[in-house]
N, C-alpha and C positions, 0 to 999 in steps of 0.2 A: 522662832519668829519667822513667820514668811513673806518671803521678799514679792513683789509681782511689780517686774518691770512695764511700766505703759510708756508704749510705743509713742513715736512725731504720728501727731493726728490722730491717734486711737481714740477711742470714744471713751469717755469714763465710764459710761455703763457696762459696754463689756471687760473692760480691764474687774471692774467688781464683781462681775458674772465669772471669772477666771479663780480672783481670789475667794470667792463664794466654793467652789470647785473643788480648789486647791486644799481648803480648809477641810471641808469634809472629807477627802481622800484622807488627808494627815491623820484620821482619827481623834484630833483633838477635843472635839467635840461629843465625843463617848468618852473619854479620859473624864472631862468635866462634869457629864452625869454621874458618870459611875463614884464619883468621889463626893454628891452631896449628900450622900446617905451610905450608910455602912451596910453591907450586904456579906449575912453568918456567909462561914465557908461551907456549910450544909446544903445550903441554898443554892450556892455558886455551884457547889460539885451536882446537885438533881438538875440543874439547869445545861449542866453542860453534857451531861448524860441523855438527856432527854431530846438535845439536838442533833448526839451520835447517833440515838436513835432512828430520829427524822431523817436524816442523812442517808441512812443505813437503809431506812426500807424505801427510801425514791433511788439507791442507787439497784436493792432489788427487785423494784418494779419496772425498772432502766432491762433488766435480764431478761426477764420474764417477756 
């Protein structure tokens, strides 16, 4: 659960702008996608491969 203290005087919009924020850092909101639909472990593993990939050749183009 997350907690977001609002300040004497703060403004509710930014207090929501903070917990807006907060939420997404937390990840929770990819926990929530990722669990309305079931995704093979085939998939998961081409998907994570494919982003080592990506990874791999911006950090070899980073040399070059």
């Amino acid at each position: 659960m997350l907690i977001i203290p609002v300040k004497e005087g703060e403004n509710i919009d930014r207090a929501l702008k903070r917990y807006k924020r907060k939420f997404v850092k937390t990840t929770i909101k990819n926990q929530l996608q990722e669990r309305k639909q079931f995704t093979k472990p085939s998939v998961a593993r081409r998907a994570q491969v494919q982003k080592a990939q990506y990874i791999q050749s911006l950090k070899d183009a980073e040399e070059v």
